[in-house]
C-alpha positions in Angstrom: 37.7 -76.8 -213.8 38.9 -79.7 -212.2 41.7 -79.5 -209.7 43.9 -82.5 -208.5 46.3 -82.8 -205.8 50.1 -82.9 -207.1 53.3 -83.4 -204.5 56.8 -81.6 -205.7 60.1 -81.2 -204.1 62.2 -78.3 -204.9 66.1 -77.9 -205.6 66.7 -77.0 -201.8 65.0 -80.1 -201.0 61.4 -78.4 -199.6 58.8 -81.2 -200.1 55.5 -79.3 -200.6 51.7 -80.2 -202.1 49.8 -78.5 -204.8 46.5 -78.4 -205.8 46.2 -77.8 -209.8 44.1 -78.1 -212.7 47.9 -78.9 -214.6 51.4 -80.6 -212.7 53.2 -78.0 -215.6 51.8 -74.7 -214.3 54.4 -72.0 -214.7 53.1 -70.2 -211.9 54.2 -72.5 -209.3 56.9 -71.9 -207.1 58.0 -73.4 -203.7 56.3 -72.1 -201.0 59.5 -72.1 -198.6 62.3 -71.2 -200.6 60.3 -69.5 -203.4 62.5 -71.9 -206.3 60.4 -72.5 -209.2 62.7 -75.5 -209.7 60.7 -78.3 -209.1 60.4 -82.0 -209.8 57.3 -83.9 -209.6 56.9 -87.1 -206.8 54.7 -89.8 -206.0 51.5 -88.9 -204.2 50.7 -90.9 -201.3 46.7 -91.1 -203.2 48.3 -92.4 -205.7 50.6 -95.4 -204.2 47.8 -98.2 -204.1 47.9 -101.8 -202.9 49.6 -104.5 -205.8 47.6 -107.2 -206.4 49.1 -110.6 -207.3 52.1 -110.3 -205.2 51.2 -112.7 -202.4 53.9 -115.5 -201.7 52.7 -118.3 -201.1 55.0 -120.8 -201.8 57.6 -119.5 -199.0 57.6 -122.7 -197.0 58.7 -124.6 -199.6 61.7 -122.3 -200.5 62.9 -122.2 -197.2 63.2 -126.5 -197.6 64.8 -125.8 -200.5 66.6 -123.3 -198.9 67.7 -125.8 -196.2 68.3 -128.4 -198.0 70.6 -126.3 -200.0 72.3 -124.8 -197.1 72.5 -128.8 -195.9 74.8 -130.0 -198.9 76.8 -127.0 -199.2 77.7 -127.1 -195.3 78.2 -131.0 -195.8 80.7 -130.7 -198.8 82.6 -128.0 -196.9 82.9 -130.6 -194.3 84.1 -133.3 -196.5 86.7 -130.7 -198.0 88.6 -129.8 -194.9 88.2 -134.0 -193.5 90.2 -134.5 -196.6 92.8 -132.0 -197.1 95.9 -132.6 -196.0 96.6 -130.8 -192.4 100.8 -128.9 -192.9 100.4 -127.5 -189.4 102.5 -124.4 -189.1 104.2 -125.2 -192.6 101.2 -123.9 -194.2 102.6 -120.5 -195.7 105.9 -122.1 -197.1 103.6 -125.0 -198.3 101.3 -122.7 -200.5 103.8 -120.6 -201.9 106.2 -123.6 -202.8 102.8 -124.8 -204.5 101.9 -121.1 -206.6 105.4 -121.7 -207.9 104.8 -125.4 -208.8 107.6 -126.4 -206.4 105.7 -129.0 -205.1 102.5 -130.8 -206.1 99.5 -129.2 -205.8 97.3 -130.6 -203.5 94.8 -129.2 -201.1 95.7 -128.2 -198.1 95.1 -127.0 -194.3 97.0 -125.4 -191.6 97.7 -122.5 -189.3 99.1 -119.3 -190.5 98.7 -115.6 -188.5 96.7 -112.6 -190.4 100.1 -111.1 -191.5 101.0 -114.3 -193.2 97.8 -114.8 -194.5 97.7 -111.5 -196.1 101.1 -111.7 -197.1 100.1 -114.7 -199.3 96.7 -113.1 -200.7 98.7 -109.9 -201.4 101.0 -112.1 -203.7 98.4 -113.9 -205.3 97.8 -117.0 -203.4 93.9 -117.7 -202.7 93.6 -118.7 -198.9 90.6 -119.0 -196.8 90.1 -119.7 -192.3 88.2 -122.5 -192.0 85.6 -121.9 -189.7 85.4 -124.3 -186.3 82.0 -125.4 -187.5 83.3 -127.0 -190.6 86.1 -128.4 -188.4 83.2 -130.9 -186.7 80.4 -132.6 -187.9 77.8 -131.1 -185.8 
């Protein structure tokens, strides 16, 4: 009879190798804790190396990658060169806009965390702008 080697972890969370001809023999218990409540895992023998899984095409999906990155950053850019700056006005500004007060129109300014989350809180998408988005750099 054959045996092979067979790794189990019990209820308690012992981890534990068994050599048998069967991985359902009733017999088996847990040689710390003495639970026969045991679930079968991987066996190191049997992890093995995966074939086909080499990358080789990483170089050129990190120029994609880049050149991705490149456009995004630059249409950022473009966004805040073109909205209009309301300075300190920019709370009153936004909220005038979610209740079509005024037109709506995209806009940048200063506003503390308090405000800020004062305006997300009510509904009112804002965003910081980053400094690097502020310069072309």
């Amino acid at each position: 009879m054959a045996l092979k080697v067979y790794d189990f972890s019990c209820e308690n969370g012992h981890t534990f190798e068994a050599w048998l001809a069967s991985p359902d023999d009733e017999a088996l218990s847990c040689p710390v804790c003495g639970s026969t409540k045991l679930e079968r895992r991987p066996a190191a023998s049997r992890i093995g190396r995966v074939e086909g899984t080499v990358r080789t095409d990483v170089d050129q999906d990190l120029a994609k990658r880049r050149a991705l990155e490149a456009k995004a950053l630059t249409a950022m850019r473009r966004v805040v060169a073109e909205a209009e700056d309301v300075g300190r006005r920019f709370p009153e500004e936004v909220r005038k806009m979610a209740l079509n007060e005024t037109k709506h129109r995209l806009v940048k300014g200063e506003c503390s965390a308090e405000e800020a989350l004062s305006l997300l809180e009510d509904g009112i998408p804002v965003a910081p702008v980053p400094d690097f988005l502020k310069s072309n750099n």
